[in-house]
Residue frames as qw, qx, qy, qz and C-alpha x, y, z in Angstrom:
[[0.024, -0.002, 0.996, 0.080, 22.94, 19.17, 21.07],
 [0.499, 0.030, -0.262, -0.825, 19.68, 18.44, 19.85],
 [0.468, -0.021, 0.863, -0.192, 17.31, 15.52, 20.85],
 [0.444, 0.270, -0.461, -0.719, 16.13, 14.12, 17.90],
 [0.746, 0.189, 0.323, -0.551, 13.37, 11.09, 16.65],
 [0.255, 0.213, -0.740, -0.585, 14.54, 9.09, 14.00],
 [0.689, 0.158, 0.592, -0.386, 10.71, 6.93, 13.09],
 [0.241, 0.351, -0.697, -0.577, 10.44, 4.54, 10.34],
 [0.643, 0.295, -0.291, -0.644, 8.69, 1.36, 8.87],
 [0.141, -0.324, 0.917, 0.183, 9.49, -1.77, 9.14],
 [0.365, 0.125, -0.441, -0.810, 7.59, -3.77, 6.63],
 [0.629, -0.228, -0.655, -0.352, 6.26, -6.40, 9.06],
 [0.464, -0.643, 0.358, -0.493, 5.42, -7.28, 12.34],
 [0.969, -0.174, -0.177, 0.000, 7.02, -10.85, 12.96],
 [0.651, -0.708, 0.270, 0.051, 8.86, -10.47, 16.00],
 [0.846, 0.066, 0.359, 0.388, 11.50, -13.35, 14.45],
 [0.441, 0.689, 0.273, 0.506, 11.96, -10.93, 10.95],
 [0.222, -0.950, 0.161, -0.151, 12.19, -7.53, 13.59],
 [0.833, -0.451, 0.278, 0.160, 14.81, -9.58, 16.01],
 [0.820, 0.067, 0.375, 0.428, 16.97, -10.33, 12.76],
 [0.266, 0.792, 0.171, 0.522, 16.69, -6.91, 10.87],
 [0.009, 0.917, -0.125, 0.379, 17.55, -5.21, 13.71],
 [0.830, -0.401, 0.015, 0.388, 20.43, -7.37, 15.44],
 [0.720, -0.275, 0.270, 0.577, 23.72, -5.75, 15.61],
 [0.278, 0.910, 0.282, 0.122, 23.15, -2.52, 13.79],
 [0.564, -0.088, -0.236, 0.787, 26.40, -0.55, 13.72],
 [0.107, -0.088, 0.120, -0.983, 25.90, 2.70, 15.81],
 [0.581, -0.501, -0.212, -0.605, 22.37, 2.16, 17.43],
 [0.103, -0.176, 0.840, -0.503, 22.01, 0.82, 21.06],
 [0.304, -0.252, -0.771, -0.499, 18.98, -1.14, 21.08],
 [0.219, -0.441, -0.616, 0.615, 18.23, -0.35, 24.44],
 [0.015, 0.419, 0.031, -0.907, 16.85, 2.98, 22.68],
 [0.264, -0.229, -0.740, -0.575, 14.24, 1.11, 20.06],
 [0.403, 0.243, 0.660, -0.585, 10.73, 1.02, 20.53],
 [0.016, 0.017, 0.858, 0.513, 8.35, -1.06, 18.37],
 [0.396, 0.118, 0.225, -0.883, 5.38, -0.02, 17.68],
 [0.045, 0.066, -0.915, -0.396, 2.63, -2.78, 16.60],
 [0.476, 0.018, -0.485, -0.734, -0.72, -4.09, 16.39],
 [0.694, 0.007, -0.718, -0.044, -0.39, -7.14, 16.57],
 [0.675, -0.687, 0.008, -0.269, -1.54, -8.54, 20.32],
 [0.172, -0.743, 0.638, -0.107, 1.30, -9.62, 22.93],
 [0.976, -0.092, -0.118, -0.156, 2.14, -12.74, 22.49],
 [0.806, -0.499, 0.201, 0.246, 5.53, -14.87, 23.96],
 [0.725, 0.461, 0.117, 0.498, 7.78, -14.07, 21.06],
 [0.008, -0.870, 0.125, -0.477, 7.60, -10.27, 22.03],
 [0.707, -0.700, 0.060, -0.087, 8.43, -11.21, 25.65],
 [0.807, -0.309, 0.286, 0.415, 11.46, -13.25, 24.85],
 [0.663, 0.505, 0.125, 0.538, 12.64, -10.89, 22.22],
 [0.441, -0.207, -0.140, 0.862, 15.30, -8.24, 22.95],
 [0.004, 0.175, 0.151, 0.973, 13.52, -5.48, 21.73],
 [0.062, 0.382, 0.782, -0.489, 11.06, -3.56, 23.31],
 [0.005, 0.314, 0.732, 0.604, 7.91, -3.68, 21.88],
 [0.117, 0.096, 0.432, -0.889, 4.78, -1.17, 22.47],
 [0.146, 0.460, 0.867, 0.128, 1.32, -3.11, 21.53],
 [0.264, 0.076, -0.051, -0.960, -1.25, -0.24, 20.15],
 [0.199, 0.316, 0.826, -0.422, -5.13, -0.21, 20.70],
 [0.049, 0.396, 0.422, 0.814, -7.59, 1.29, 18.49],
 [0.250, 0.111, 0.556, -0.785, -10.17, 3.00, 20.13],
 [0.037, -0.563, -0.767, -0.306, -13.40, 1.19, 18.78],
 [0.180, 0.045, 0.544, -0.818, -15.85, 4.14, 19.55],
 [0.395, 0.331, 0.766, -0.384, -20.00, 3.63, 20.47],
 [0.028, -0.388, -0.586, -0.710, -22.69, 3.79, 17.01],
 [0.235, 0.168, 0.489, -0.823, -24.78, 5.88, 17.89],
 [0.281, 0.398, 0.860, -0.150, -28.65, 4.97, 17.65],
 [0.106, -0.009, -0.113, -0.988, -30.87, 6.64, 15.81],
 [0.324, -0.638, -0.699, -0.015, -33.67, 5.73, 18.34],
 [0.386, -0.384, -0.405, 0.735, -32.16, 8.71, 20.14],
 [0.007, -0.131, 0.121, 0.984, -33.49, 10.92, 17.64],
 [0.193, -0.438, -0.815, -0.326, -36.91, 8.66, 16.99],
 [0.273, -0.752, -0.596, 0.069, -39.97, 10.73, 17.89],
 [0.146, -0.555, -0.005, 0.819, -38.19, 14.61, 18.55],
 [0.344, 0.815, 0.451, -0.119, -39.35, 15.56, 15.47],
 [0.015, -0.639, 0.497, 0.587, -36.13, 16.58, 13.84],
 [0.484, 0.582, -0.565, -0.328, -35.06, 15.57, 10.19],
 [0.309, 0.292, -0.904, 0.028, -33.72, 12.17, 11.44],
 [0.504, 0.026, 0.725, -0.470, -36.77, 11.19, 13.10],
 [0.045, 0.154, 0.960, 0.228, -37.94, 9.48, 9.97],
 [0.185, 0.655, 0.562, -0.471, -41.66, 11.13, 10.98],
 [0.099, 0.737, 0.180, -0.644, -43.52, 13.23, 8.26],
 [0.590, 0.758, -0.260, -0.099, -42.60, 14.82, 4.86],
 [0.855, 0.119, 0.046, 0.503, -39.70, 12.88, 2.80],
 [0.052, -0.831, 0.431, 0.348, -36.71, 14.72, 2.30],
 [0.866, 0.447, -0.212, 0.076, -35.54, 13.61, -1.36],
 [0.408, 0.624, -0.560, 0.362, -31.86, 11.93, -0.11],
 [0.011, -0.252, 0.820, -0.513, -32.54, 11.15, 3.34],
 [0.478, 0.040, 0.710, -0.515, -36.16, 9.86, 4.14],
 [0.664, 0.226, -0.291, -0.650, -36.86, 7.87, 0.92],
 [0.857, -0.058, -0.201, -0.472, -36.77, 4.29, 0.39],
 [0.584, 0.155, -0.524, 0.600, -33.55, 3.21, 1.82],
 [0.604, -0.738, -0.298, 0.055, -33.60, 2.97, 5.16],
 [0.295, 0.620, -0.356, 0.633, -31.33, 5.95, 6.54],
 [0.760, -0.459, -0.266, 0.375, -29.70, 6.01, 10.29],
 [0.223, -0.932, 0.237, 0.157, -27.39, 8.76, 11.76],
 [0.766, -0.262, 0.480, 0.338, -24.69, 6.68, 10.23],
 [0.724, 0.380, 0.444, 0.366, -25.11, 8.19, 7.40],
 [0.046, -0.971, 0.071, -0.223, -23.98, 11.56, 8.40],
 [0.703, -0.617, 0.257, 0.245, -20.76, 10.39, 9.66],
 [0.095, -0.840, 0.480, 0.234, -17.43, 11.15, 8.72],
 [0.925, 0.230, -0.303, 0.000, -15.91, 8.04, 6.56],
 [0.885, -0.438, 0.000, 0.156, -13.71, 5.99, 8.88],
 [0.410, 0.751, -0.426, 0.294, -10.12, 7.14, 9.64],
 [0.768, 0.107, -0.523, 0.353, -7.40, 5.64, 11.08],
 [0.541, -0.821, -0.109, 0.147, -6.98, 6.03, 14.96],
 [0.245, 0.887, -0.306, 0.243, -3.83, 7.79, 16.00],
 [0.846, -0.415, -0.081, 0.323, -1.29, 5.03, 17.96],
 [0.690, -0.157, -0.243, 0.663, 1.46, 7.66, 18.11],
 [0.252, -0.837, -0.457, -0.161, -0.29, 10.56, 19.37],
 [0.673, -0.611, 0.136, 0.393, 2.68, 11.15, 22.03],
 [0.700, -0.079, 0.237, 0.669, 4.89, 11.46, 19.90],
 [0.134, -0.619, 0.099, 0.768, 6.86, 14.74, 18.08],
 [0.149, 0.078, 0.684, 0.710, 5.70, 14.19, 14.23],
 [0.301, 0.196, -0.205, -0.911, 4.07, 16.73, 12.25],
 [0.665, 0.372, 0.389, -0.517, 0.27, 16.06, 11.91],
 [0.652, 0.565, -0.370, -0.344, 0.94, 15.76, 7.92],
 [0.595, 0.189, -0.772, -0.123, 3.31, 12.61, 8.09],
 [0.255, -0.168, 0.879, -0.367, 1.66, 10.43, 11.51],
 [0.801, 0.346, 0.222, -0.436, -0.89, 9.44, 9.39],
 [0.733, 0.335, -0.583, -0.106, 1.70, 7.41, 7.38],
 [0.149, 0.177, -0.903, 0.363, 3.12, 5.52, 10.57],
 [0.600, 0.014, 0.446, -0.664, -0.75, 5.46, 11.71],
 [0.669, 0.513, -0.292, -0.451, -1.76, 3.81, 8.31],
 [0.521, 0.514, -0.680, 0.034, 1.08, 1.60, 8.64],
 [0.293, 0.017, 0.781, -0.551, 0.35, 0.15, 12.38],
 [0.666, 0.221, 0.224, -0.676, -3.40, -0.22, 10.85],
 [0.760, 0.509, -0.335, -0.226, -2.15, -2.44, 7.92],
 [0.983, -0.165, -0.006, 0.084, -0.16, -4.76, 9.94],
 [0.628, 0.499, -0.324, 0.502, 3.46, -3.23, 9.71],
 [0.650, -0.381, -0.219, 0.620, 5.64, -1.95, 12.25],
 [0.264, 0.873, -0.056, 0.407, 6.69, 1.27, 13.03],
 [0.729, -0.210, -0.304, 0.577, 10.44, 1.62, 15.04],
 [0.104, -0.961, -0.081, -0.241, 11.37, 4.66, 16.68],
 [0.764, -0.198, -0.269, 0.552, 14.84, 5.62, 18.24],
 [0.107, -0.989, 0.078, 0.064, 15.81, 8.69, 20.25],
 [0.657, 0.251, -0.145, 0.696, 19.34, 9.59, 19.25],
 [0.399, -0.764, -0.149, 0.484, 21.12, 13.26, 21.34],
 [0.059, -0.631, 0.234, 0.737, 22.46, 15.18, 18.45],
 [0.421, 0.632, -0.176, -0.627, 22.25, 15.65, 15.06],
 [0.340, 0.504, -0.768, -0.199, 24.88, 13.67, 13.40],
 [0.258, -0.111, 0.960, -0.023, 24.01, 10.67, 15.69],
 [0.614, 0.449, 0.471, -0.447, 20.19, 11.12, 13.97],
 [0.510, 0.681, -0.395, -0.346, 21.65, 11.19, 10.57],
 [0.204, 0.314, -0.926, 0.049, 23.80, 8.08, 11.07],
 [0.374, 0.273, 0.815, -0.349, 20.59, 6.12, 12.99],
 [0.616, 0.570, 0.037, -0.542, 18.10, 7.38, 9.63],
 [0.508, 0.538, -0.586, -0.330, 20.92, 5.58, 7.10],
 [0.124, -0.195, 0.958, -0.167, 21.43, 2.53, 9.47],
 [0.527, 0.164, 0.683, -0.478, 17.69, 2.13, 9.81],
 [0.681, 0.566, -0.115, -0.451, 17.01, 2.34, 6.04],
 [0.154, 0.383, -0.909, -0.048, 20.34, -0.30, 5.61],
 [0.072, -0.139, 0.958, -0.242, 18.30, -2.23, 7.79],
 [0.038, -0.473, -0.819, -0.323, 14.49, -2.35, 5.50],
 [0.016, -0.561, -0.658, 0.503, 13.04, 0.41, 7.11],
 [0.208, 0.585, 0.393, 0.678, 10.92, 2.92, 4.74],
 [0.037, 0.721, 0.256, 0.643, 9.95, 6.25, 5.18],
 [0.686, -0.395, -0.360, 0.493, 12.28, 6.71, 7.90],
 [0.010, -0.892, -0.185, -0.412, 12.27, 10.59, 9.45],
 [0.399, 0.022, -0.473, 0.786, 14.15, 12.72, 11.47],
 [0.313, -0.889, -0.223, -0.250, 11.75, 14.87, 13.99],
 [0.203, 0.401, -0.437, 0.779, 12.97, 17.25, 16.73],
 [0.279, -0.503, -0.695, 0.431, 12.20, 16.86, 20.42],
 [0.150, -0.725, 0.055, -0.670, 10.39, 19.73, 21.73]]
């Protein structure tokens, strides 16, 4: 027996829309969903049968680029231009950064680096993302076709480790 992941999509996050898509699902136990969302807690989640797991981004700090003012590197702005960085546009350490990617909210979990960046993507953009542990194969194959019956996209099977 194998412990297995089935994670999918669901294409929104209104609590009401979850609640109905997934009522009464033949072969799943809902006791064994977990919604993943965005969206802040609010009474709807409480009173709704399914349990829901609110995600956080991590905002992190800009960094200053007083910190480099006066040291006499490149980014102190001091001295000879440098065609690209100290002409007439005002430049900042910001401009050496990495172009914004999407935080990881299911970190924890067993899915291959290559596809949590579509269920990340999808949490970032206001959808859902549902997760159910199933205990063998066949029951993960039967939970993957129920959940797609029931609107969910790019719905996966992972293995526990």
């Amino acid at each position: 027996m194998a412990n297995q992941l089935v994670v999918g999509i669901f294409p929104s996050s209104d609590v009401a829309v979850l609640d109905t898509a997934l009522a009464n699902l033949s072969g799943i136990d809902r006791a064994r969903l977990n919604v993943f969302t965005a969206d802040p807690k609010t009474a709807a989640h409480d009173d709704s049968p399914l349990a829901f797991t609110h995600v956080q981004s991590s905002v992190s700090a800009d960094v200053s680029p007083d910190v480099t003012h006066g040291t006499g590197s490149i980014t102190d702005f001091g001295g000879t231009d440098v065609p690209g960085l100290t002409d007439a546009t005002d430049q900042s350490l910001t401009d050496f950064e990495e172009p914004e990617s999407v935080p990881n909210y299911l970190g924890s979990l067993p899915i291959p680096d290559d596809e949590v960046d579509n269920y990340n993507e999808a949490i970032a953009e206001g959808r859902t993302v549902v997760t159910y542990s199933t205990s063998s194969d066949a029951e993960g194959d039967q939970a993957r076709q129920t959940l797609r019956a029931a609107g969910l996209r790019n719905t996966q099977v992972f293995q526990l480790r």
